[in-house]
OpenMM code with the backbone's topology and positions (N, CA, C; nanometers):
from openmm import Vec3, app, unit

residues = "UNK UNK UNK UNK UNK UNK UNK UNK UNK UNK UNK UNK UNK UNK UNK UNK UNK UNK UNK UNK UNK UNK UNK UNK UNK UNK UNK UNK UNK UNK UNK UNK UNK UNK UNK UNK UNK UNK UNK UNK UNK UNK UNK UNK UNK UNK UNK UNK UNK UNK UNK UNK UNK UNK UNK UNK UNK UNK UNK UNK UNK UNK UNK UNK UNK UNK UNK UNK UNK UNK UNK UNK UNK UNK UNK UNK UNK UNK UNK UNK UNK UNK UNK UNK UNK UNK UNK UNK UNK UNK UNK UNK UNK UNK UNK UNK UNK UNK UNK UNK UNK UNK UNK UNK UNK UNK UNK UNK UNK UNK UNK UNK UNK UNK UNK UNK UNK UNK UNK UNK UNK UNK UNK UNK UNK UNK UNK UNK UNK UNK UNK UNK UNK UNK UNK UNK UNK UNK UNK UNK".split()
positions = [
    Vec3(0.0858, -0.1178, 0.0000),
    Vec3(0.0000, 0.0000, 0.0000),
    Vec3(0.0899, 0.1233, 0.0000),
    Vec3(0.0797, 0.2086, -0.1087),
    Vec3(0.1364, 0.3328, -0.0587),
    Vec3(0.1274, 0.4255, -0.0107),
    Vec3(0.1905, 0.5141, 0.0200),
    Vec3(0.1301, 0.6264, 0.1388),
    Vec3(0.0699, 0.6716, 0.1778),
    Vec3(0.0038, 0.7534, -0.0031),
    Vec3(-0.1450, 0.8358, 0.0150),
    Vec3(-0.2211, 0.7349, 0.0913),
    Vec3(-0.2478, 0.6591, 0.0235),
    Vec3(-0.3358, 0.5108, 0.0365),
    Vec3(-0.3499, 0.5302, 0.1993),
    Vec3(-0.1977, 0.4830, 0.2893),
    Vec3(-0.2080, 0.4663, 0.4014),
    Vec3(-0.2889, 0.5458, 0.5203),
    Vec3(-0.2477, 0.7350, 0.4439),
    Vec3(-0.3038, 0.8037, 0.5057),
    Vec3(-0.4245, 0.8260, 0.4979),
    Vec3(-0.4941, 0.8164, 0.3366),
    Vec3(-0.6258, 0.8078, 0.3717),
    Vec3(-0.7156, 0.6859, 0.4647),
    Vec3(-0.6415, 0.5827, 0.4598),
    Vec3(-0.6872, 0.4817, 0.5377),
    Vec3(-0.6860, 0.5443, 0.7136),
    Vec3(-0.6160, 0.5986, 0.7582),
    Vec3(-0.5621, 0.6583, 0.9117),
    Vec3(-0.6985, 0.7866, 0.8756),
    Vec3(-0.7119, 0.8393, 0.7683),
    Vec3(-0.7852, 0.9675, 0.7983),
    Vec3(-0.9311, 0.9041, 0.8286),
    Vec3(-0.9503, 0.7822, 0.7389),
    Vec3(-1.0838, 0.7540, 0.7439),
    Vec3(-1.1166, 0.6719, 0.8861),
    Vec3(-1.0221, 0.6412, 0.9198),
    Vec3(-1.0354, 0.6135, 1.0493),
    Vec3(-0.9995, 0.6539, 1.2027),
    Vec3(-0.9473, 0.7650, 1.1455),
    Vec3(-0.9438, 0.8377, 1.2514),
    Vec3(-1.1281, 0.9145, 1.2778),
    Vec3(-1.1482, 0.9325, 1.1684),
    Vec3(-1.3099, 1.0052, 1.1402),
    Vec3(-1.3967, 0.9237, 1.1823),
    Vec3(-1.3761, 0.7713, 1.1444),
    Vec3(-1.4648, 0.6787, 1.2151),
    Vec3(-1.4939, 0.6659, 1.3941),
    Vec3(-1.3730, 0.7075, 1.4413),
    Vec3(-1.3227, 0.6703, 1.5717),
    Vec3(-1.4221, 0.8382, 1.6248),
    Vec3(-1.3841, 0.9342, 1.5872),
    Vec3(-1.4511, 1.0578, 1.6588),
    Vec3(-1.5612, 1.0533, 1.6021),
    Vec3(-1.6467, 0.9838, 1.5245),
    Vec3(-1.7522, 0.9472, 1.4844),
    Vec3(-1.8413, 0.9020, 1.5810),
    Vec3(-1.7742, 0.7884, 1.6554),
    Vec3(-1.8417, 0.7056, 1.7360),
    Vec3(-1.8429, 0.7686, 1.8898),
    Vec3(-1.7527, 0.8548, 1.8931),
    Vec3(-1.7349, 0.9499, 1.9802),
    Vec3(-1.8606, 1.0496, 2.0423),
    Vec3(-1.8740, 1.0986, 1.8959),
    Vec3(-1.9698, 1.1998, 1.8610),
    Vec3(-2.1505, 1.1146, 1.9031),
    Vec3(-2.1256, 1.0078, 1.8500),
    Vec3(-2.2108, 0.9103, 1.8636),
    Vec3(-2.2848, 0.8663, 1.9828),
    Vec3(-2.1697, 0.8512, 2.0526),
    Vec3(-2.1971, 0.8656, 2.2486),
    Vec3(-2.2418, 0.9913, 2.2790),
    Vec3(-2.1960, 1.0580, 2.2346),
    Vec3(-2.2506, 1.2258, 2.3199),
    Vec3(-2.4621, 1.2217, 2.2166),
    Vec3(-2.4215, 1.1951, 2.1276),
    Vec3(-2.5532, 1.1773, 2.0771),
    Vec3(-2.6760, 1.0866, 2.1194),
    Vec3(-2.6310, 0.9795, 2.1780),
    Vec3(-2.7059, 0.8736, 2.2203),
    Vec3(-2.7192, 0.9087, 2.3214),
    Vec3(-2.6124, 0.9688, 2.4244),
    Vec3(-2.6521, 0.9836, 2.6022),
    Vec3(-2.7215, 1.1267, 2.6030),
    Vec3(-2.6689, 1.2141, 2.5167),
    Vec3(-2.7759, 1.3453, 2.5339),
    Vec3(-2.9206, 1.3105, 2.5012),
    Vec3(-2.9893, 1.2442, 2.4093),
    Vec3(-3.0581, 1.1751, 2.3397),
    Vec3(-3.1260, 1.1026, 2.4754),
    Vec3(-3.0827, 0.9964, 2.5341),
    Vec3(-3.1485, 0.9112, 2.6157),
    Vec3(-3.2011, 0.9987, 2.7399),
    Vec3(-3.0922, 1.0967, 2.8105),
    Vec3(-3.1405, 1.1576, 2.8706),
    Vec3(-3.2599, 1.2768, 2.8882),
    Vec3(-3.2562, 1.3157, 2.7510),
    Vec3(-3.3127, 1.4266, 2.7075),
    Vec3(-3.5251, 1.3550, 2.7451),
    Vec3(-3.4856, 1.2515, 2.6536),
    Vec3(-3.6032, 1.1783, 2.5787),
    Vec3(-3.6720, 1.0832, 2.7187),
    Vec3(-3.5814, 0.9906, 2.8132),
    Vec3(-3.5974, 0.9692, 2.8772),
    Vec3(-3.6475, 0.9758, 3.0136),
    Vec3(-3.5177, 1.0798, 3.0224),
    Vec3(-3.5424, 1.1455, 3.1678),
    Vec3(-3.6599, 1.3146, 3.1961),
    Vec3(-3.6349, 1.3727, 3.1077),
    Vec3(-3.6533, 1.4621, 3.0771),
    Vec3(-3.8208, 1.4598, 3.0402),
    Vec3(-3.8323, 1.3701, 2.8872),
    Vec3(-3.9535, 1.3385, 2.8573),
    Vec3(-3.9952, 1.4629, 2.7638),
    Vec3(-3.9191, 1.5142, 2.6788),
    Vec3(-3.9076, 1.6015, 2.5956),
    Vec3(-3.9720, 1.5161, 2.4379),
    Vec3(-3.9912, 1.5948, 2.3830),
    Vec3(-4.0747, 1.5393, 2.2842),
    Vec3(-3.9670, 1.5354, 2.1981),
    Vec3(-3.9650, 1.3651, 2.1330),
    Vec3(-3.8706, 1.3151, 2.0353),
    Vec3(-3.8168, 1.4013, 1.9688),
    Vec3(-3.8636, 1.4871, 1.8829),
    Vec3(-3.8120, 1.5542, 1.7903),
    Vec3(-3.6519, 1.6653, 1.8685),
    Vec3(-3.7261, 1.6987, 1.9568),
    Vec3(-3.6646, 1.7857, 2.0469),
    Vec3(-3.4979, 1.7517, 2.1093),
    Vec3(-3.5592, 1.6529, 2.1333),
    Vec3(-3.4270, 1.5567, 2.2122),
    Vec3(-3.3764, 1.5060, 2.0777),
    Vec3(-3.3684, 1.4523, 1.9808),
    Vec3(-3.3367, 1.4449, 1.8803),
    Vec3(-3.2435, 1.5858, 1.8030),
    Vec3(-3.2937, 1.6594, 1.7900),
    Vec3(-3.2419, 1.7986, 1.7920),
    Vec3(-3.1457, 1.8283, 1.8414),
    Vec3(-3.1861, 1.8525, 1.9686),
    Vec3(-3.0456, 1.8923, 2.0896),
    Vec3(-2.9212, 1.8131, 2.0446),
    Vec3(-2.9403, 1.6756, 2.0747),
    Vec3(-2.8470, 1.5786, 2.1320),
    Vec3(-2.7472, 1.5799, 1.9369),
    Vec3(-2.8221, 1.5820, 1.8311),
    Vec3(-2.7346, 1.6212, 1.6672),
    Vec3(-2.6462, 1.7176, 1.6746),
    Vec3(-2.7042, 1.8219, 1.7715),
    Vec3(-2.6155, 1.9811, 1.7607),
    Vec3(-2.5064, 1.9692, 1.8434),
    Vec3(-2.4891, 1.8875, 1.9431),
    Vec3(-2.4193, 1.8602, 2.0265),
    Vec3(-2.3315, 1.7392, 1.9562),
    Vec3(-2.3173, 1.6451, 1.9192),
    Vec3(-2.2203, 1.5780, 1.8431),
    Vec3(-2.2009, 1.6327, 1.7352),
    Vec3(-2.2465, 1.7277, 1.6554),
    Vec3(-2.1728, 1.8072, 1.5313),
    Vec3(-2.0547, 1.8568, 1.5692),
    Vec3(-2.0720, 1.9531, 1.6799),
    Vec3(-2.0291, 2.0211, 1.7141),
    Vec3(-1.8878, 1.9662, 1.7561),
    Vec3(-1.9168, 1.8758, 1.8256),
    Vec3(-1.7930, 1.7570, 1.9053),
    Vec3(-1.6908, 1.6993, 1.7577),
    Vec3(-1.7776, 1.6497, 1.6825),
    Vec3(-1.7313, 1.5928, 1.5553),
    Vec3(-1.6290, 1.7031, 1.4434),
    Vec3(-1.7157, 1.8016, 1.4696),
    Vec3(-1.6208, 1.9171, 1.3677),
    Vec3(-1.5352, 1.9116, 1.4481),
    Vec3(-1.4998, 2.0068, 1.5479),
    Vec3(-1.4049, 2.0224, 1.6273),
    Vec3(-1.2636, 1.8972, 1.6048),
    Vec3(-1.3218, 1.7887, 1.6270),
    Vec3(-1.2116, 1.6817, 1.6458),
    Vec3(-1.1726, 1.6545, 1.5313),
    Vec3(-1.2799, 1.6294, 1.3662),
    Vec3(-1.2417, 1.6112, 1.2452),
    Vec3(-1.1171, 1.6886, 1.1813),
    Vec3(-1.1820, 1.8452, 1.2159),
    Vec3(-1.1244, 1.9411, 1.1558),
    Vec3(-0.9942, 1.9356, 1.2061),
    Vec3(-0.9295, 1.9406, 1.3136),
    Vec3(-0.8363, 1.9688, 1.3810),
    Vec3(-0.7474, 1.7858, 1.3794),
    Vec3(-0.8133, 1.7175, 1.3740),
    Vec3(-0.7189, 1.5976, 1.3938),
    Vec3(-0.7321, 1.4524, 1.2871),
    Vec3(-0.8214, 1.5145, 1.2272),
    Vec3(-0.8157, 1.4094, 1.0894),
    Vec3(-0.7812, 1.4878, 0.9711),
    Vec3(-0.8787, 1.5951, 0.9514),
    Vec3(-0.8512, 1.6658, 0.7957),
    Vec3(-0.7366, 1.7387, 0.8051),
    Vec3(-0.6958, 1.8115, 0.9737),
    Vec3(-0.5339, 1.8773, 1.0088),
    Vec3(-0.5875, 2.0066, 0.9267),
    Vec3(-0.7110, 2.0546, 0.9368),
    Vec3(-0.7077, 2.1385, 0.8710),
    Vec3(-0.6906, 2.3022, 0.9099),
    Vec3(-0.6002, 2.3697, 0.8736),
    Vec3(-0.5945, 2.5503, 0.9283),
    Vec3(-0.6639, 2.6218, 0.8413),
    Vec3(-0.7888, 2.5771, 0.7871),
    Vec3(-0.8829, 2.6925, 0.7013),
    Vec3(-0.9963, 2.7591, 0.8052),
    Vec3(-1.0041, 2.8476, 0.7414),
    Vec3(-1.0952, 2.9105, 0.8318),
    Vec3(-1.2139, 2.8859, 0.8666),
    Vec3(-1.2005, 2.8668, 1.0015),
    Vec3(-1.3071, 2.7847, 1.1174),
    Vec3(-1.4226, 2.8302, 1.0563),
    Vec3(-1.4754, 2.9720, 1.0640),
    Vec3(-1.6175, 3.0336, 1.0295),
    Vec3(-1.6659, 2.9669, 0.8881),
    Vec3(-1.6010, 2.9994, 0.7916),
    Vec3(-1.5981, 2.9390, 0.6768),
    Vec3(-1.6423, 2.8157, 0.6767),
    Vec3(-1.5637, 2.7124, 0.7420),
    Vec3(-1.5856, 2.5535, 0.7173),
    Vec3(-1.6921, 2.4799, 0.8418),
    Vec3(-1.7006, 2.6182, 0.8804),
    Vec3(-1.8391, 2.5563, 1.0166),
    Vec3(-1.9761, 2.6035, 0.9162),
    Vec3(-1.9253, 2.7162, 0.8626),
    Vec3(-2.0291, 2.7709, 0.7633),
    Vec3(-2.0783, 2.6622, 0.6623),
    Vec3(-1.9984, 2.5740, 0.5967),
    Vec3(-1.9980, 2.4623, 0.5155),
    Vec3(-2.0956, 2.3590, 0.5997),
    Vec3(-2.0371, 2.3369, 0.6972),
    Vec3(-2.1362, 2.2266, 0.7431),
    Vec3(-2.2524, 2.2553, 0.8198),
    Vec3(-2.2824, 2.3558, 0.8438),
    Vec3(-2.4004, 2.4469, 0.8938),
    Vec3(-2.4714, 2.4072, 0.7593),
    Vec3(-2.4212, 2.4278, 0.6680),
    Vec3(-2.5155, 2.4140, 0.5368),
    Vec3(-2.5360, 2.2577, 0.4984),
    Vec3(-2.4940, 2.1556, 0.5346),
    Vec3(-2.4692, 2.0363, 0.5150),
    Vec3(-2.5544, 2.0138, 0.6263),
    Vec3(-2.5744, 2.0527, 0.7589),
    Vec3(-2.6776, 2.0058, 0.8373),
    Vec3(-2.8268, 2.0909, 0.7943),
    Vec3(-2.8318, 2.1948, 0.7438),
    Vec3(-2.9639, 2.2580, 0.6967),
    Vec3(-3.0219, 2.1528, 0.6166),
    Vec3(-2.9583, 2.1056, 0.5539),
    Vec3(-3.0309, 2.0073, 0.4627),
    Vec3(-3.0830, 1.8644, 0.5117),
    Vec3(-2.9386, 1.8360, 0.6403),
    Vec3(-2.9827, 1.6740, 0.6318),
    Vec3(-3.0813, 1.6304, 0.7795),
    Vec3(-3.0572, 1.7777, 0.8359),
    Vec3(-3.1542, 1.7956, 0.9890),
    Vec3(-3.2815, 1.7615, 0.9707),
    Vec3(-3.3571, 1.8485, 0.8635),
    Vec3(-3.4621, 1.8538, 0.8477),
    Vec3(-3.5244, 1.7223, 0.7990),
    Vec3(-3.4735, 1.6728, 0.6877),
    Vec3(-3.4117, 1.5162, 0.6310),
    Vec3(-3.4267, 1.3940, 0.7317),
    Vec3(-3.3248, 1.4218, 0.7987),
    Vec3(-3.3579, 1.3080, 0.9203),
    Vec3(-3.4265, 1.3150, 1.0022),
    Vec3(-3.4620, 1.4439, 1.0888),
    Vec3(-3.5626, 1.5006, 1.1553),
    Vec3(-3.7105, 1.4522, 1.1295),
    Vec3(-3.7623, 1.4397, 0.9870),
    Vec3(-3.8894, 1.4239, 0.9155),
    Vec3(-3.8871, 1.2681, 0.9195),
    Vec3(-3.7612, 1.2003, 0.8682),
    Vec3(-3.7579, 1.0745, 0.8855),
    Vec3(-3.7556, 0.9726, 1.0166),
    Vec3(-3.6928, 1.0613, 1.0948),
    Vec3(-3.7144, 0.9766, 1.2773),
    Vec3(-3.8919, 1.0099, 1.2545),
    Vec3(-3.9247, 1.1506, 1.2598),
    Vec3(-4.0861, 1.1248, 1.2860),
    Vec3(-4.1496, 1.0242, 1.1842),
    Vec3(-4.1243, 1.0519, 1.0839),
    Vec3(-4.2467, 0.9433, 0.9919),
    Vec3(-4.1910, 0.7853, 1.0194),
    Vec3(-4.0991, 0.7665, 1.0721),
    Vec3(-4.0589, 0.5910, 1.1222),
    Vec3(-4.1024, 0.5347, 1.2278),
    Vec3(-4.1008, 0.6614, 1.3348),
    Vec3(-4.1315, 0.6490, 1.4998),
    Vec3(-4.2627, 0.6426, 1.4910),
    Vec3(-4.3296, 0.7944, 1.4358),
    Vec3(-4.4500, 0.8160, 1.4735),
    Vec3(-4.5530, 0.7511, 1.4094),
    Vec3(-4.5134, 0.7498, 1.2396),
    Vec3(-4.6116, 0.7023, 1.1471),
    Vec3(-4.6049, 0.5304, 1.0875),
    Vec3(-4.4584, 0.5461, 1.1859),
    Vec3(-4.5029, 0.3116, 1.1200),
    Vec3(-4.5041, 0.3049, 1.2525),
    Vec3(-4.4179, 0.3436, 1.3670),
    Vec3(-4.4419, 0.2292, 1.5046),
    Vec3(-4.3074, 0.2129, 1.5177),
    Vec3(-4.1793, 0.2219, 1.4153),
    Vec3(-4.0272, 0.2030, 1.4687),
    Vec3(-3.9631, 0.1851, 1.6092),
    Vec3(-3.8466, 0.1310, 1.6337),
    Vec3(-3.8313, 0.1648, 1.8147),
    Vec3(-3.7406, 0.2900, 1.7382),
    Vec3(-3.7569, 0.3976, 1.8088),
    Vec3(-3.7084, 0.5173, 1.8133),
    Vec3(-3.5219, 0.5389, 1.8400),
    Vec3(-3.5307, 0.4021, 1.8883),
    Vec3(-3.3457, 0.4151, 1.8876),
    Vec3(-3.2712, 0.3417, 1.7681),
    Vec3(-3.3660, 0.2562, 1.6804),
    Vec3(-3.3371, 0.1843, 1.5605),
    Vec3(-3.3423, 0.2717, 1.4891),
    Vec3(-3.4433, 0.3409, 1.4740),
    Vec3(-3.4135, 0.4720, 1.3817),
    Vec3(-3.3282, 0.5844, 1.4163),
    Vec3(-3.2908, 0.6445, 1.5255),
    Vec3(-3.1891, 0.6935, 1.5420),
    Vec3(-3.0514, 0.6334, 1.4462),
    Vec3(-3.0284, 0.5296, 1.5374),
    Vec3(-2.8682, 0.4764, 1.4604),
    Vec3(-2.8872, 0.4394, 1.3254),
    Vec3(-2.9882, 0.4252, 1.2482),
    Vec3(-2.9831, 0.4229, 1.0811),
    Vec3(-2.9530, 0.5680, 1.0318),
    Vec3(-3.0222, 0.7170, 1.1090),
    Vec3(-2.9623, 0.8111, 1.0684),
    Vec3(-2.8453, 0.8719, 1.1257),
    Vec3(-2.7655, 0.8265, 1.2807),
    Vec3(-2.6923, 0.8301, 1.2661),
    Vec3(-2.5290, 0.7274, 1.1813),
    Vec3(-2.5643, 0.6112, 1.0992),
    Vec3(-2.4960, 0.5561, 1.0060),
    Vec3(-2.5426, 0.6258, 0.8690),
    Vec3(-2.6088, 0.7068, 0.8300),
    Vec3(-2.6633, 0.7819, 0.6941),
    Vec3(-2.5686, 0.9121, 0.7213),
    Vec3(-2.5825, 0.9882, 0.8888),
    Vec3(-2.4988, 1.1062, 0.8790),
    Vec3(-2.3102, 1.0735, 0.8510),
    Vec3(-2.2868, 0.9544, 0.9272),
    Vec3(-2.1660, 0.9294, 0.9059),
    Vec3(-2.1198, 0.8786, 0.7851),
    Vec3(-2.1192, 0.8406, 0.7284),
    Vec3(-2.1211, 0.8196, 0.5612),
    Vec3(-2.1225, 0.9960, 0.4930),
    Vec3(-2.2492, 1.0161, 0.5331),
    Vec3(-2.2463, 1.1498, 0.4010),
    Vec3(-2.1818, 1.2336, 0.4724),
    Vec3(-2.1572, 1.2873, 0.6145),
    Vec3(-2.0626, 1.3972, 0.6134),
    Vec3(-1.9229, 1.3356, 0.6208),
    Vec3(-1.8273, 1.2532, 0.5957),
    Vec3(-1.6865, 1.1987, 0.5820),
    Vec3(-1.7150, 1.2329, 0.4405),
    Vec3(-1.7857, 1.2488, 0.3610),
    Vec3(-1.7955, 1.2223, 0.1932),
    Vec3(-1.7778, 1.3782, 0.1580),
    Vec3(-1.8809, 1.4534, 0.2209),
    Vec3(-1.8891, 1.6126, 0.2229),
    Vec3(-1.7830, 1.7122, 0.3177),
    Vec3(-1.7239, 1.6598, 0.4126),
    Vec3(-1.5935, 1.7184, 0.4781),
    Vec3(-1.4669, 1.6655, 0.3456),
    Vec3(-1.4805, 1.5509, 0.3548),
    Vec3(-1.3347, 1.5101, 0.2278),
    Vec3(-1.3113, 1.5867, 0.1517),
    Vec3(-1.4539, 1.5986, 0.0764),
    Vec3(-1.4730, 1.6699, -0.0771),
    Vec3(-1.5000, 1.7765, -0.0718),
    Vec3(-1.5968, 1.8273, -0.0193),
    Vec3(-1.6113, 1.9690, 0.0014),
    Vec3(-1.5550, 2.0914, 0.1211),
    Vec3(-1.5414, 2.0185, 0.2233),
    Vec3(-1.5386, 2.1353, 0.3334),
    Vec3(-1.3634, 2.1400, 0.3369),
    Vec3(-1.3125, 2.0458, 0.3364),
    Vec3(-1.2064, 2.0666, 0.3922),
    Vec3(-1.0810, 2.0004, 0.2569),
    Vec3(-1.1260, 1.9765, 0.1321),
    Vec3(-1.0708, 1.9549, 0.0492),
    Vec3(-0.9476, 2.0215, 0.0037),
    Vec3(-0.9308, 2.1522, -0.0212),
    Vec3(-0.8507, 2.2389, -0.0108),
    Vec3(-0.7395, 2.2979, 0.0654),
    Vec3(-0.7659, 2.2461, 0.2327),
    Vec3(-0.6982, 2.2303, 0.3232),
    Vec3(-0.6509, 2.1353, 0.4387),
    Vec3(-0.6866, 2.0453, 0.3574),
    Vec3(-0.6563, 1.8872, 0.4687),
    Vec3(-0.4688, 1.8927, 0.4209),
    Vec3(-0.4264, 1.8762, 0.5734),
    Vec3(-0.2748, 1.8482, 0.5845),
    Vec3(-0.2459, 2.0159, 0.6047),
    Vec3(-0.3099, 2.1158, 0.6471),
    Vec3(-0.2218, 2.2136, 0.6805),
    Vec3(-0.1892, 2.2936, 0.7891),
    Vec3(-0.2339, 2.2104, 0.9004),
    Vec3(-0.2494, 2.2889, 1.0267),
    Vec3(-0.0624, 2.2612, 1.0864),
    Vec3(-0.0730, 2.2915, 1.2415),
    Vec3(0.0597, 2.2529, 1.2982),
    Vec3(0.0826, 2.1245, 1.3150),
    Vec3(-0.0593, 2.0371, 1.3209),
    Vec3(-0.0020, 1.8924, 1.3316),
    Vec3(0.0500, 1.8115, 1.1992),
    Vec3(0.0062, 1.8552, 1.1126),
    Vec3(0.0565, 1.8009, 1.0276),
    Vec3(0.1803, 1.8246, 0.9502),
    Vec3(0.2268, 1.9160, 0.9743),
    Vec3(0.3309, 2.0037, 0.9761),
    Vec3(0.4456, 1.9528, 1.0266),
    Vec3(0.4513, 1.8729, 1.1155),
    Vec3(0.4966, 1.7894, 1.2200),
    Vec3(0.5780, 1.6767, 1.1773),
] * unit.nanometer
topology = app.Topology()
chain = topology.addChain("A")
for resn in residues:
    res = topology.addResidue(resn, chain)
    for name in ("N", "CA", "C"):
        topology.addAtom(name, app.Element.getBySymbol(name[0]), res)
């Protein structure tokens, strides 16, 4: 295998790893929210996405893509990448949960395995394409 090869293999798994990361903060904000709380699905659903984005950029940007482009900019990118897929999955937890009967955490983790797929595809290619490999760590 050669290098590129290697590193994209380390990038994609480094993304996988703060993925699942992101994943926990999503599921326990999520359980608690929905659970304890007793907040209406959508809601707790909501919260607990904005809160692993958030976790996920942070760690992607900085320790997989290594990227030094500008934060506003590439938060701006995926601000726009969640406008689209919030609402998207949002509509889809309700019409699975509410309108077939789904267990509400099966449908969760199908859209969170739909978000992880399409944003590694849309950070690669779009957000951070231009500047993956240029921060201080990679530099290194």
């Amino acid at each position: 295998m050669n290098a590129e090869k290697k590193k994209e293999l380390l990038r994609s798994l480094k993304f996988l790893l703060f993925s699942i990361s992101a994943g926990v903060i999503q599921i326990g904000t999520f359980t608690l929210l929905n659970e304890l709380l007793h907040l209406d699905y959508w809601v707790s659903y909501l919260i607990a996405l904005v809160l692993s984005v958030v976790w996920n950029f942070t760690l992607n940007r900085r320790y997989t893509f290594q990227s030094a482009n500008n934060v506003p900019i590439a938060m701006l990118k995926v601000a726009l990448f969640y406008a689209i897929f919030t609402p998207a999955s949002t509509w889809l937890e309700h019409f699975l949960t509410a309108g077939q009967g789904w267990n509400e955490y099966l449908v969760t983790a199908i859209n969170m395995v739909l978000n992880f797929v399409l944003e590694f595809l849309y950070d690669r290619f779009f957000v951070f394409r231009d500047s993956i490999d240029t921060n201080e760590l990679a530099k290194k």
